[in-house]
C-alpha positions in Angstrom: 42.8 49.2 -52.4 45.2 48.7 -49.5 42.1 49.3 -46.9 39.9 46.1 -48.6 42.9 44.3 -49.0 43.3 44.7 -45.5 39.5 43.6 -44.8 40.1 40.5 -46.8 42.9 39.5 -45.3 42.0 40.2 -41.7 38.6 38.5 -41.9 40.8 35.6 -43.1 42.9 35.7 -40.6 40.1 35.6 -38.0 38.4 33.2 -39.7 41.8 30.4 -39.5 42.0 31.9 -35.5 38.4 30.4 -35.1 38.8 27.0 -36.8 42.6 26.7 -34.8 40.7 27.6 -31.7 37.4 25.5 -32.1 38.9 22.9 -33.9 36.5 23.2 -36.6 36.0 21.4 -39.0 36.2 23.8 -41.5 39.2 25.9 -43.5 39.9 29.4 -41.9 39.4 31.0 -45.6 36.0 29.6 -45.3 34.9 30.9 -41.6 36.2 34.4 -43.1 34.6 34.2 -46.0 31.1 33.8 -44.2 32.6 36.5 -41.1 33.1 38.8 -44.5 29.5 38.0 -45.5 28.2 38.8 -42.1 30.1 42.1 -41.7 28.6 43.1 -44.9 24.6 42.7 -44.5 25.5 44.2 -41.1 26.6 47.3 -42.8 23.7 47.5 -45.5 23.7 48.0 -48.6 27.1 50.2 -49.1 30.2 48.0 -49.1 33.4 49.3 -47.9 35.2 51.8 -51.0 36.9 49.7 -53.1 36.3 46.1 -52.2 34.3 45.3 -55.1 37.8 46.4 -57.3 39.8 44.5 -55.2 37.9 41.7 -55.2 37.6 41.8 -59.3 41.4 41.9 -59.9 42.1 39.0 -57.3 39.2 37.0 -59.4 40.9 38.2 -62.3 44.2 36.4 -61.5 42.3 33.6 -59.4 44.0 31.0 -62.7 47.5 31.8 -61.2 46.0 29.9 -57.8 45.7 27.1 -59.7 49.4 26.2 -60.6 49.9 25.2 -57.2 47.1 23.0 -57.3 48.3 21.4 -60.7 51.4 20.5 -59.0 50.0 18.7 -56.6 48.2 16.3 -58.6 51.2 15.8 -60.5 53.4 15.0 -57.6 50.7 12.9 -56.6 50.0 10.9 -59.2 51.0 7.6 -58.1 48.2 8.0 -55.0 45.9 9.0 -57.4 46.5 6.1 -59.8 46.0 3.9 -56.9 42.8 5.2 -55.4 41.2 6.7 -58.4 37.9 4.6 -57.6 36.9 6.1 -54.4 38.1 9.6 -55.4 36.3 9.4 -58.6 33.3 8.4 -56.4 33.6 11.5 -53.7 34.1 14.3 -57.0 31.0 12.8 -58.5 28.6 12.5 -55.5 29.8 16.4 -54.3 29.3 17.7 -57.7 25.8 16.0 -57.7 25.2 17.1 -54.2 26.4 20.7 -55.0 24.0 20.7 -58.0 21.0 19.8 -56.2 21.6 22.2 -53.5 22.0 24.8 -55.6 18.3 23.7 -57.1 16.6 23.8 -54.1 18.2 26.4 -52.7 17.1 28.5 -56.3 13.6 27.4 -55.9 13.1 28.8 -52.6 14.4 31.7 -52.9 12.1 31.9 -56.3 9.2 31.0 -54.1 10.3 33.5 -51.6 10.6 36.4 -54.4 7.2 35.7 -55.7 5.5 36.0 -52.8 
């Protein structure tokens, strides 16, 4: 457990090292998360011993990363009163863009499967 903890946390930490560094665009977690993905098809199909366990008992607490979350929106619920139009407007348009990604993205790898 400690070794894929360690993994986790060091392809996160290279990931934020890159986006500081670049000044990308895009959250650390995020670059690590792909650097993770990377590391892995490198390495075939056997993932390092006990990542997969590690990973299913942080996703097994992932609710407890949400209290933090819920507090924000509560300590900001004056901001969000006041802009609730545009906000509104961004969660619907990424949910529909996420959705239709997610279709195509589906379909061609259905296309790819069946020859």
């Amino acid at each position: 457990m400690i070794p894929a903890i360690t993994a986790l946390l060091t392809c996160q930490l290279a990931g934020e090292v890159l986006a500081r560094a670049l000044g990308l665009p895009v959250p650390g977690p995020v670059i690590g998360m792909v650097l993770l993905f990377v590391l892995l098809l490198l390495r075939g199909r056997e993932a390092p011993t006990g990542l997969g366990a590690t990973a299913d008992g942080l996703l097994n607490n992932l609710g407890l990363l949400f209290v933090p979350a819920g507090v924000g929106v509560v300590l900001h619920l004056p901001l969000l009163a006041r802009d609730w139009a545009p906000l509104s407007l961004a969660v619907l348009a990424g949910t529909l863009a996420a959705i239709a990604a997610t279709g195509r993205i589906a379909q061609a790898l259905l296309r790819r499967r069946q020859g």
